[in-house]
C-alpha positions in Angstrom: 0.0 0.0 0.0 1.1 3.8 -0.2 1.2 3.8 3.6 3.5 1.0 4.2 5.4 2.3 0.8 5.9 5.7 2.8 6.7 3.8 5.8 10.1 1.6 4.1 11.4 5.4 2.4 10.5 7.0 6.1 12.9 4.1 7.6 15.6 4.0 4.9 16.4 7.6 6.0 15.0 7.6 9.6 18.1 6.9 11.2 20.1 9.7 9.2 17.8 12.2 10.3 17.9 11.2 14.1 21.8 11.2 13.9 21.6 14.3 11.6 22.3 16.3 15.2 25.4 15.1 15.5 27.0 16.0 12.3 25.2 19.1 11.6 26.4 20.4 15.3 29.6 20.8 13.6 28.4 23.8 10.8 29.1 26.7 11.6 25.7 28.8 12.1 22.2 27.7 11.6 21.9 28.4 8.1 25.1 26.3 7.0 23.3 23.1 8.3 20.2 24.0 7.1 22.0 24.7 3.3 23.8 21.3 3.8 20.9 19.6 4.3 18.5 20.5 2.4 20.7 20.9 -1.1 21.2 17.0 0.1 18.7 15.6 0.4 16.5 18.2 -1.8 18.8 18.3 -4.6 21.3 15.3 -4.6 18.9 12.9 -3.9 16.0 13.6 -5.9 18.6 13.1 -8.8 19.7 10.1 -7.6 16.2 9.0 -7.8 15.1 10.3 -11.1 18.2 8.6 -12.6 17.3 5.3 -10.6 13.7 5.8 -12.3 15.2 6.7 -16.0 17.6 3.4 -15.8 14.5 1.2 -14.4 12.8 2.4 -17.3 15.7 1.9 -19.9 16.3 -1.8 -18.9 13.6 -3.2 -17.0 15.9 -4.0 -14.0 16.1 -3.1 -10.4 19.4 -4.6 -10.6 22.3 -1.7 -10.5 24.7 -4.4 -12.1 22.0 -5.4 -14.6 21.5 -1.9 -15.8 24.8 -1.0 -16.3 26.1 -4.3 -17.6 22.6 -3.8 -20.1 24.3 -0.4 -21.1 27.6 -2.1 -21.6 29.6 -0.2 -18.6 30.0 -3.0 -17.0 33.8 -1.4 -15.2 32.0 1.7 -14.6 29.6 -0.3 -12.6 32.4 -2.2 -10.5 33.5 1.7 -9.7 29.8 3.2 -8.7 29.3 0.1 -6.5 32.7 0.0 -4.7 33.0 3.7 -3.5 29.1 4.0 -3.3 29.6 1.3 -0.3 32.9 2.9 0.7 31.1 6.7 1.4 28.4 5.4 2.6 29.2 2.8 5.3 32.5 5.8 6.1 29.2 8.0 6.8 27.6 4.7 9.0 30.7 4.5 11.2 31.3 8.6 11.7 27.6 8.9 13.0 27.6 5.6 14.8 31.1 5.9 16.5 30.0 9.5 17.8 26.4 7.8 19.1 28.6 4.9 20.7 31.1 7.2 21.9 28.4 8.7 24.1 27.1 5.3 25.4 30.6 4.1 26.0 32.6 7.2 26.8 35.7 5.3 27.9 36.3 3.2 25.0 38.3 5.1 22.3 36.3 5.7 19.0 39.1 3.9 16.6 37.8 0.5 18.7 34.1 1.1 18.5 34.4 1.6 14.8 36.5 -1.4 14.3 34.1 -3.5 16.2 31.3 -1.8 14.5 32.9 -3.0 10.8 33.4 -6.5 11.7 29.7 -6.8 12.7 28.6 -5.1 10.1 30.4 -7.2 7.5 29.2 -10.7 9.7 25.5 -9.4 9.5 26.3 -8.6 5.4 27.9 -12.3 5.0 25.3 -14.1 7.0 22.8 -12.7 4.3 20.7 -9.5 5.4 19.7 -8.2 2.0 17.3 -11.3 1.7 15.8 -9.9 4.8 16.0 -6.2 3.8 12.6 -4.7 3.7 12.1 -6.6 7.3 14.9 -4.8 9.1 13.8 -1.7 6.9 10.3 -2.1 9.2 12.5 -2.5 12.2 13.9 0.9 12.0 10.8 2.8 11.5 8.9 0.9 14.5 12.5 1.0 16.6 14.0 4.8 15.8 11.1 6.5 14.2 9.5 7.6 17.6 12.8 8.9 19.5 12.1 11.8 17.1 9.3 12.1 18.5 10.4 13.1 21.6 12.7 15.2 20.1 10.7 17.1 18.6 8.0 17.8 21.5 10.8 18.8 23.6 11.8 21.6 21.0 8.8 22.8 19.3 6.1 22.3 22.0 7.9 22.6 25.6 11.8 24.6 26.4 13.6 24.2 23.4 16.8 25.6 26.0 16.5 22.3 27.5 18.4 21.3 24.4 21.1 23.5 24.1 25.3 22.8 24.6 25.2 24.2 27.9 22.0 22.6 29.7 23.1 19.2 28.2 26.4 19.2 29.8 24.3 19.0 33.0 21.6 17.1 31.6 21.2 13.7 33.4 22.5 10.2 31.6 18.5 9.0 31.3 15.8 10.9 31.3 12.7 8.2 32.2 10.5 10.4 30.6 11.5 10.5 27.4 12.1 7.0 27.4 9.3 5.7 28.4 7.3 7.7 25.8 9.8 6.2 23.3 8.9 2.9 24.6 5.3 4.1 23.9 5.9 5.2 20.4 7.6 1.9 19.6 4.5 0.0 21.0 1.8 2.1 18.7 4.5 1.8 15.7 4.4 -2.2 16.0 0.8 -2.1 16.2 0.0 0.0 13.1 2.8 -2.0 11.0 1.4 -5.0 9.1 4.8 -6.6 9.1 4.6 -6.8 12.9 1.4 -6.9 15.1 -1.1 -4.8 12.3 -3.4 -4.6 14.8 -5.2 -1.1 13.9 -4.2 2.1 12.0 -4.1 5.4 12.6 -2.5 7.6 9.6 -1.9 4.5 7.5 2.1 5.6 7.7 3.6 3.3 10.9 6.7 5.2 11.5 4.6 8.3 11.5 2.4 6.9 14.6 5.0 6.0 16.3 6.1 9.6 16.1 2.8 11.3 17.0 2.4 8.7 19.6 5.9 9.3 21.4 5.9 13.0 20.7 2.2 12.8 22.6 3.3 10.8 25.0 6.3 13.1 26.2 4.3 16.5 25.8 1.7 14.7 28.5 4.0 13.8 30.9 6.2 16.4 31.0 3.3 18.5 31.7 1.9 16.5 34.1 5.3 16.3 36.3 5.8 20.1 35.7 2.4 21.0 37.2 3.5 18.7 40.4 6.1 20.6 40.9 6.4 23.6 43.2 5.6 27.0 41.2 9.3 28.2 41.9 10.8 24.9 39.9 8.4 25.3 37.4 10.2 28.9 35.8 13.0 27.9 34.0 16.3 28.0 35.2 17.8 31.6 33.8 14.1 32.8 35.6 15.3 31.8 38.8 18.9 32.8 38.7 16.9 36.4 38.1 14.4 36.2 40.7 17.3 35.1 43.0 18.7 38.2 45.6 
């Protein structure tokens, strides 16, 4: 369906746009990441699509090889494929070594990316492509709805919460937002078809499990924040200023 055909694109790039934070932290102003990403992703990639569609067209394959062995460039497709992998999977391990580096703070990143390679090239040689558009559906029900949170946190409650400063001080788990993660992940699993399919609520499972996490967090951070005493419910540069 168009739903669960939204759902497999949503997941292909779901976990680039959840790490995107961590590489675009590195631009300069605003506007540099903002440029970055959207020539990307706007620019580069729809071309990369519309050439995919062209080729499909021209040959009748699916098959990268196929098509350009069908066009008779059959080196130039030994090239494409090689450094394709090679820029990618470099991307993988910058975005996944700075993620693991966070988790594991005291093992140096030149380990975690070694380790990372040789279990990425043991999941590759134990076949994973013949299980591709399962573990596509994995991603959108797994790390679909952390954006979720994300996103209520920045657009609906302190988007300060989220700057360098107050995360140097920010505690190593914040129960909230995982449990409405959790959440997310539950309602995500439900709405796939590949997994429980139990009901449907925009037809797109990876987007429920966004709306449903980025719910989940708005309601219980305002339910904890009305708990609380009015003076710990200003924010914090509020009460440095009300201090004497």
């Amino acid at each position: 369906s168009m739903g669960q055909a939204i759902s497999y694109v949503m997941s292909i790039w779901i976990l680039a746009a959840v790490a995107a934070p961590d590489i675009s932290r590195y631009a300069k102003t605003r506007k540099d990441a903002i440029l970055g990403a959207g020539f990307g992703f706007l620019f580069g990639n729809s071309a990369t699509l519309v050439v995919a569609i062209l080729l499909l067209r021209m040959t009748g394959s699916t098959s990268l090889v196929d098509v350009f062995f069908g066009l008779g460039l059959g080196v130039a497709a030994i090239f494409i494929i090689v450094f394709a992998q090679w820029t990618t999977n470099s991307s993988n391990l910058v975005s996944g070594s700075l993620g693991l580096s966070v988790v594991f703070p005291n093992v140096p990143r030149p380990i975690l990316v070694v380790v990372m390679t040789a279990i990425g090239v043991v999941i590759a040689q134990l076949g994973m492509i013949e299980y591709f558009t399962s573990f596509l559906t994995l991603l959108g029900v797994v790390i679909a709805p952390s954006a979720g949170v994300y996103l209520a946190q920045y657009y609906f409650l302190d988007r300060s919460v989220m700057s360098f400063e107050r995360t140097q001080t920010a505690p190593n788990w914040l129960l909230k937002g995982l449990i409405s993660w959790f959440f997310g992940c539950v309602v995500s699993a439900c709405t796939a078809t590949e997994f429980l399919g139990l009901f449907s609520i925009t037809s797109i499972s990876a987007v429920d499990g966004i709306l449903a996490s980025l719910v989940a967090y708005i309601v219980l951070m305002t339910f904890s924040n009305l708990r609380k005493p009015a003076e710990l419910r200003q924010p914090t540069e509020l009460r440095k200023e009300n201090r004497p």
